[in-house]
KOLLUMBA-264526 format. One record per residue (C-alpha): z, y, x; residue in one letter. Coordinates in steps of 0.25 Angstrom, whole numbers, plus 5000, padded with zeros to 4 digits. Layout:
N
ZYXA/...
% end
This chain:
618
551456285453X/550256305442X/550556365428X/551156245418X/549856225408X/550256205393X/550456055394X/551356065405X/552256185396X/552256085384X/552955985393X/553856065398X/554056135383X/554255985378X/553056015368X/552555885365X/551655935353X/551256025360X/550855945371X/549955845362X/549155955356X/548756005369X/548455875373X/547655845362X/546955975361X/546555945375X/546155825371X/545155875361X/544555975369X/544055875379X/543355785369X/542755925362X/542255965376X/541855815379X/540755825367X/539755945371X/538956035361X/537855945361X/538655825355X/539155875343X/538555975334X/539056125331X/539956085320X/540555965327X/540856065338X/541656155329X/542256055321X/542855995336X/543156135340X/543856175326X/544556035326X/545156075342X/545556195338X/546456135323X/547056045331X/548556055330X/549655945336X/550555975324X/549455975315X/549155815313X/547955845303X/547355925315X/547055785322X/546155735311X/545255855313X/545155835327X/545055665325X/543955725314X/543355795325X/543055715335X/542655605325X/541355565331X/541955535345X/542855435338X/541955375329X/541055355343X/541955305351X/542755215341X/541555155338X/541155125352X/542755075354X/542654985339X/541354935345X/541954885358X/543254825353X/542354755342X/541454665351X/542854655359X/543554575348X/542554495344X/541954445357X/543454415363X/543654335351X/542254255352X/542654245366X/543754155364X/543854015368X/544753895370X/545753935382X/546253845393X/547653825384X/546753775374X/546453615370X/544953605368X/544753535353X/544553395351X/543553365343X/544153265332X/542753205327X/541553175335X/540353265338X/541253385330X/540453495335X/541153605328X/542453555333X/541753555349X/541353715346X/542753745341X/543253695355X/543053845359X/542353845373X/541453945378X/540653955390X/541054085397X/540554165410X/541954175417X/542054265428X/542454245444X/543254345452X/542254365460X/541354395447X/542254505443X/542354575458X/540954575458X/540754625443X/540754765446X/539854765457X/538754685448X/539154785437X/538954915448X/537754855454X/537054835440X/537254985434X/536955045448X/535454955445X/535355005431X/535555155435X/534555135445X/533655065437X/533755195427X/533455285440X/532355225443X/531655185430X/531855315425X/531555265413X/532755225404X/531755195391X/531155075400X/532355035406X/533055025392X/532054945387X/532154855398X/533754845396X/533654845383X/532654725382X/533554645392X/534654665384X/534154635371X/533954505377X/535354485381X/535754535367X/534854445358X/535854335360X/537254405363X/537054505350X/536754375343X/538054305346X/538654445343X/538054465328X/538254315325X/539554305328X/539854435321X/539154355308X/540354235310X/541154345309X/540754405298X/540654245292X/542154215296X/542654325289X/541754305275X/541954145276X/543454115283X/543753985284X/545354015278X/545854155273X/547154175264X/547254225250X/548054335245X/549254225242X/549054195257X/548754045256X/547754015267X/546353955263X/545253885270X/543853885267X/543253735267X/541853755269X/541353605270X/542053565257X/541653715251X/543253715247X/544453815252X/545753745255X/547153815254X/548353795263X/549553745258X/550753835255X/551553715261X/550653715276X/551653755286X/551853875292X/550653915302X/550853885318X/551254005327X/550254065337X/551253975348X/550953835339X/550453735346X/549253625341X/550253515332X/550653675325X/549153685323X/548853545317X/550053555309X/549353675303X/547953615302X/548553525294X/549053605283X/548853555269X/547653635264X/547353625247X/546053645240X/545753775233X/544953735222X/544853895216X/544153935228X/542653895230X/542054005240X/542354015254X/542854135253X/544154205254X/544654255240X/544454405245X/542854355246X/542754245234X/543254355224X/542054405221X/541454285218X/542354255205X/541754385199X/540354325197X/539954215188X/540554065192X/539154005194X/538654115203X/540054105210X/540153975212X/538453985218X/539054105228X/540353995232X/539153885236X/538353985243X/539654025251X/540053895256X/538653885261X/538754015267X/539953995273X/539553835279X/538253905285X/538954025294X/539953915299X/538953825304X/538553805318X/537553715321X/536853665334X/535453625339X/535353505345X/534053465356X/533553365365X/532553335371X/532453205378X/532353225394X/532853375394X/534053355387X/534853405373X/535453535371X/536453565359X/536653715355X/537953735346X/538653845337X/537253905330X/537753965319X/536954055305X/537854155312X/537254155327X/535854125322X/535854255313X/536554335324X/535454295333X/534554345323X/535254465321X/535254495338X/533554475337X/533554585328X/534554665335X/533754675349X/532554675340X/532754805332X/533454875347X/532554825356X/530954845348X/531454935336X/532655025344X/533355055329X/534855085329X/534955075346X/536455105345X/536655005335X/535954885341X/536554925356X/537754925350X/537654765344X/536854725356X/537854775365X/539054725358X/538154575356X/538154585372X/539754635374X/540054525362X/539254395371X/540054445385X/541254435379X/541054295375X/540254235389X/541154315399X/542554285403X/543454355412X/544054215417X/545554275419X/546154405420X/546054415433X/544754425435X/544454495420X/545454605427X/544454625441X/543254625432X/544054715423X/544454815436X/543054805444X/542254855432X/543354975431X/542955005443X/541655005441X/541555065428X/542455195436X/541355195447X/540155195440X/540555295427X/541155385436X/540655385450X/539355335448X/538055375438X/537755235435X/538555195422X/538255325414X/536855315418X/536655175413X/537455185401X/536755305394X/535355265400X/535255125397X/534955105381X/535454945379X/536654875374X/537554895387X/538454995379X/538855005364X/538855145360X/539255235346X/539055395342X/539455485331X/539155615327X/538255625339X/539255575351X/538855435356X/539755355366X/539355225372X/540255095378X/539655015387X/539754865386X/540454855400X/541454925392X/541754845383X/541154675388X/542254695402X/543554745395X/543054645383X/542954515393X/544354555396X/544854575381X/544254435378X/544954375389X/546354415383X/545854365370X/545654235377X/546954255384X/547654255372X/546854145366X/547454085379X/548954105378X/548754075362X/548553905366X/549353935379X/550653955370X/550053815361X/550153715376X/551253605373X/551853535385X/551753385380X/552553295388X/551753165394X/552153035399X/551252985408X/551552845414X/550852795426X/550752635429X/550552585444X/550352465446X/550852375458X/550852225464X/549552175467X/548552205457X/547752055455X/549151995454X/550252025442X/550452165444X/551552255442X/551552405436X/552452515435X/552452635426X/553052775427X/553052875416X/553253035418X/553253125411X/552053245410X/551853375403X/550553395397X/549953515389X/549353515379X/548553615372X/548353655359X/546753635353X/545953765354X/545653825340X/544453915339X/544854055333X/543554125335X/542654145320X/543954165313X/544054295309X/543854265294X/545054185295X/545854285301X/545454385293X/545654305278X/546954255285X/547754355289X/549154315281X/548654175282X/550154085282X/550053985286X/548953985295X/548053885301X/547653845316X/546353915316X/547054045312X/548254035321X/547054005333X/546254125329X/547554215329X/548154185341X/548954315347X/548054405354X/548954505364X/548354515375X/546854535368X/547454645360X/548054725370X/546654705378X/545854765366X/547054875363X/546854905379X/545254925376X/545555025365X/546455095374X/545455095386X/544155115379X/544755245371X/545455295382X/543855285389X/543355355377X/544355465377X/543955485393X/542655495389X/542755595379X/543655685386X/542855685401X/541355695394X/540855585403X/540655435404X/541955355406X/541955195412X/542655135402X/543355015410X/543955115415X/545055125405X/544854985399X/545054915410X/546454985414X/546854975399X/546554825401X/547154765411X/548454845410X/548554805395X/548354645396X/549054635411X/549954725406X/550454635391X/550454535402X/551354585410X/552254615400X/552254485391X/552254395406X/551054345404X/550254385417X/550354245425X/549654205412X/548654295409X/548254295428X/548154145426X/547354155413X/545954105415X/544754065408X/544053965417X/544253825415X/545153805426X/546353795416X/545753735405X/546653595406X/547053485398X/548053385402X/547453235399X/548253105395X/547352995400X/547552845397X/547452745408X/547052585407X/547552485415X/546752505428X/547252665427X/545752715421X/545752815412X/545352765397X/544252835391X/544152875377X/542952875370X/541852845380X/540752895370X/540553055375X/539353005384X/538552935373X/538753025363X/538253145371X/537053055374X/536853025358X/536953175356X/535853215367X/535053125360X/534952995371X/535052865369X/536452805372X/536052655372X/534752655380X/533352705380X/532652595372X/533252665357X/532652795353X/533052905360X/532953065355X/531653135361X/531753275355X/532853325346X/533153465339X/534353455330X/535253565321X/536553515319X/537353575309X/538953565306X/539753465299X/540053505285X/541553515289X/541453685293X/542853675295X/544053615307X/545353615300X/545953625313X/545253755316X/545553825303X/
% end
């Protein structure tokens, strides 16, 4: 039997401190012998050197020395973690839309477009089974052509020009959506539509009348996340009183300044304000037609999207012709592309997000370690296929693999939860349907019978929009009571937090291989184990696998039952009967015939109702 090493006698001597520091001073070796001489400069050397030698388990200050370090391979790779987690967030919630559990809103007025936007559908690219067994063979047979294309190029300056040109292309519009969004943000947080003051009475911002409104102390209690739509209502229509002392739209914490300067300049900054605040919330739409090709109508421009379009231009311009801050502009080109996946891509189920989940783990194994392919392409090709970060000399990178398959997989919790949120809002309505049958001859006195059963019918809650909120949660964080816009936006979140706390997990533990080994490490290969055992594991223990297996994003599911009214011959009775000939009037026909005028050529900008505002989505 070979001789016990000191570990094994620290067991057996019960010397758990002992134990730790030796662990640990392992530990550190390996990361001082992962960075060479050539990384780091004489003094780094010594200081890592001096910082191994200090460290002491009993002595807790020794640790900072050491974190002090080994600073600039934390700054690197939190950064390239921050980064990651970052266009995670914000592109899972710009993914949401209305689930299956969710009633689609009923416009209340006619050619309401805002409310039609509000209805919260988005066009997504959902994937097939077979998609996802087949994934990792496209994926493979793609990098396989890239390195091959570098072998036989020799010529990586001409190639990234090549690649970077494509994908500037590919960027102008995604990085565009990115930045402009980013600008709503930054709006909603400046300009919130309620927020709470220091007494915590709730107010709303009423930018058509230029007036803020306060809620009642006498408004009842707000609605639990469980409440259903007659909760909502009931908290829609709470008694809100005009603030006469407030004339900015600006939370108190904001408008403070103003009451420093003189009235007249104050009162010239309110105006501007409300004109401020009435152009970032408005979304137009262009209208054209041209008569015998047809009409086209593009919604949702915004100030917002048209300077991040802008901003994109410039982007590619200043990386692509000028090559000024290349890490910086990958960086936002890059995340602009990770931020766009995650909105057009969906996983349609768990199922087959868990097999695109294990074939690119497989994948990601073979071609890191056992193949040449993904080391060469990542350090050779210069574009935004990786986000990457340095300090004090050391540079890491991520690539976008890394972070757009665990992140399709994170959104779809985010929407799961969404889900289960207005699964737990369905009421069972009972319905008596009565059936007449008619019998005896039907051209003499005829006789009919009528039966009546009873039916269950559910009935869904209406879906409310929580995305462009984050002003409103943020100025409204003890906001009692609350309203139904803020109860929508912070419905409960398990299963999406224990995704992302599973990335953190996974990606570090990736990082610290990394460091430790000195060589390239597939990343999926610790996200994807982290993953699947955290969110099919909380279902496991909450019981809630049959739901989440059954859980699907197709259409397939998204039902509604429907009371139809009969006449006497058992025809169904229409309502309304005008869809047909307003569409005509909106495309510009003529309704009535071709002898009246008739639109030839039309170009029109359609801008918003002055009412900004839905009391229903508050």
């Amino acid at each position: 039997m070979a001789a016990a090493g000191p570990l094994e006698s620290a067991l057996a001597d019960g010397s758990l401190g002992y134990v730790v520091e030796n662990v640990t001073k392992n530990l550190t070796e390996a990361l001082a012998a992962s960075i060479g001489p050539s990384d780091l400069a004489a003094g780094e050397t010594s200081a890592l050197s001096a910082a191994r030698a200090a460290f002491s388990f009993s002595d807790p200050s020794s640790l900072g020395q050491l974190l002090y370090a080994y600073r600039h391979v934390i700054l690197m790779e939190g950064r390239i973690l921050a980064l990651a987690l970052g266009v995670i967030y914000v592109g899972a919630h710009a993914s949401l839309t209305r689930p299956h559990s969710a009633a689609p809103r009923e416009d209340d007025e006619e050619g309401s477009r805002k409310k039609k936007k509000r209805a919260g559908k988005k066009a997504k690219e959902g994937l097939r089974l077979s998609d996802a067994l087949l994934m990792p063979l496209f994926a493979a047979g793609a990098l396989m052509g890239m390195y091959y294309l570098i072998e036989y190029m020799q010529d990586p300056a001409l190639l990234n020009r090549i690649i970077r040109a494509y994908t500037s292309l590919v960027a102008l519009a995604s990085v565009g959506s990115f930045l402009g969004d980013g600008l709503n943000l930054v709006s909603s947080l400046v300009f919130p539509n309620v927020w709470t003051s220091h007494d915590g009475r709730l107010y709303r911002v009423d930018g058509a009348r230029r007036v803020q409104w306060v809620q009642s102390t006498e408004a009842s209690p707000p609605p639990s996340r469980a409440a259903g739509a007659a909760a909502a209502s009931a908290a829609a229509a709470t008694t809100w009183e005009k603030d006469a002392s407030r004339t900015t739209p600006f939370p108190d914490l904001l408008a403070t300044p103003l009451r420093w300067l003189p009235a007249s300049t104050a009162t010239s900054i309110a105006a501007v304000s409300w004109s401020v605040r009435r152009l970032v919330r408005e979304s137009w739409s262009i209208h054209v037609l041209l008569r015998g090709v047809g009409a086209e109508e593009i919604e949702g421009l915004s100030i917002h999207a048209l300077v991040g379009l802008g901003l994109s231009a410039v982007v590619v311009y200043v990386d692509y012709f000028l090559g000024l801050s290349p890490a910086l502009l990958n960086n936002v080109m890059g995340l602009g592309l990770t931020y766009f996946a995650l909105q057009v891509v969906s996983l349609t189920s768990f199922g087959i997000g868990s097999t695109v989940l294990l074939g690119l783990f497989l994948y990601d194994i073979v071609m890191v370690f056992y193949t040449p392919f993904m080391v060469k392409v990542a350090t050779t090709v210069e574009a935004p296929i990786k986000i990457v970060a340095a300090s004090g000399g050391q540079s890491g990178m991520l690539g976008l693999g890394d972070i757009v398959v665990p992140g399709l997989y994170i959104c779809m919790c985010l929407r799961y939860d969404l889900y289960r949120h207005y699964a737990r809002q369905v009421r069972q309505v009972e319905t008596s349907l009565t059936t007449t049958a008619q019998t005896g001859d039907y051209e003499m006195t005829a006789e009919t019978m009528s039966t009546t059963t009873a039916a269950t019918r559910h009935v869904k809650s209406p879906y409310i929009d929580p995305q462009g909120r984050w002003g409103d949660r943020l100025w409204t964080r003890t906001a009692t009571p609350t309203t139904p816009g803020l109860s929508a936006a912070r419905f409960a979140k398990p299963y999406f937090v224990t995704s992302m706390v599973a990335y953190v997990v996974g990606l570090t533990g990736a990082m610290l291989a990394m460091v430790i080994s000195r060589q390239g490490q597939p990343a999926l290969f610790y996200l994807v184990p982290a993953l699947l055992l955290a969110t099919w594991g909380r279902a496991a223990l909450a019981g809630h696998l049959p739901d989440m297996w059954a859980y699907t994003e197709d259409s397939s599911l998204d039902t509604k039952d429907v009371v139809v009214d009969l006449d006497a011959d058992g025809m169904p009775i229409k309502q309304g009967g005008g869809d047909e000939k307003d569409k005509k009037e909106k495309l510009g026909a003529d309704p009535e015939g071709a002898g009246n005028e008739q639109d030839f050529f039309v170009f029109a900008i359609r801008a918003p109702p002055d009412a900004d505002s839905d009391e229903l989505d508050i």
